[in-house]
N, C-alpha and C positions, 0 to 999 in steps of 0.2 A: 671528117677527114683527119682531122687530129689524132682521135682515138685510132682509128684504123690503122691511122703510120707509125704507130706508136713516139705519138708529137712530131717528127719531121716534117708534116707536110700539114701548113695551114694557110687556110684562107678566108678571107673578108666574105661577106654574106654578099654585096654587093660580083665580085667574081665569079662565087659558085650560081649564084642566080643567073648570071650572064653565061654562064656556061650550060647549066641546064637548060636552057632559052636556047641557046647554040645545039645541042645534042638533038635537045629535039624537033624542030626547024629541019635538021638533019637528017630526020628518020630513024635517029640513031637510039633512041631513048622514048617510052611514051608516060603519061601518068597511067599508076594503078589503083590509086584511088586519093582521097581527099578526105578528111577531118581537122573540124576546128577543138585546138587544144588552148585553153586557158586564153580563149577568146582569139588564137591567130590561126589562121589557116595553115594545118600541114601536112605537106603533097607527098607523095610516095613514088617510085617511078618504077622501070623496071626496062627493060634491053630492050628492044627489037631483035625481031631474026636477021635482020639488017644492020644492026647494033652488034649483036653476038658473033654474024661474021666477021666485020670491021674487028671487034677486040679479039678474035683469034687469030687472024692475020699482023694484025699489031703486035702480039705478046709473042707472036713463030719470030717476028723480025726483028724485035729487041733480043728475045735467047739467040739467035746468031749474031745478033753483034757483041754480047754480053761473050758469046764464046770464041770468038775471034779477039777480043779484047785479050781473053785467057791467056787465047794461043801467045798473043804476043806478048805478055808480061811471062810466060815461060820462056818464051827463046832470049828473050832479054834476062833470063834469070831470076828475074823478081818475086817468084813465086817460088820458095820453098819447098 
C-alpha cells in the first residue's frame, strides 16, 4: 500500500489482514492463489464480479463528490 500511494497511505499488517478477512467474508475479494516465500505463506487475491461492481460504483461516487467539491472551490473562487 505504501509503494502504490507513493508513501501516503500505510498500514500495519495486522489491518490490512483484517481487512482482506473483511473483503472477503464480503464476497468482495477471493484468493488467486497461494505460495510459500522464504518459509511464510503469500496469498494473492483478485476482485470479484461482486468486488468489481462494488469498486465501480464506489469510484462513480467519489468523482462526483470530488467534482462537486470543484464546483464549489470555483464559485468560492479558490481555484485559479
Amino acid at each position: 500500500m505504501e509503494r502504490l500511494s507513493d508513501g501516503e497511505t500505510r498500514l500495519r499488517a495486522g489491518t490490512l489482514y483484517a481487512t482482506l478477512d473483511r473483503l472477503t467474508n464480503e464476497g468482495l475479494i477471493e484468493v488467486e492463489g497461494e505460495e510459500v516465500v522464504e518459509g511464510r505463506l503469500r496469498r494473492y487475491y483478485r476482485l470479484t464480479a461482486q468486488g468489481t461492481a462494488v469498486l465501480a460504483a464506489e469510484s462513480k461516487r467519489r468523482i462526483a463528490v470530488s467534482k462537486e467539491a470543484l464546483r464549489r472551490l470555483r464559485l468560492a473562487g479558490a481555484l485559479g
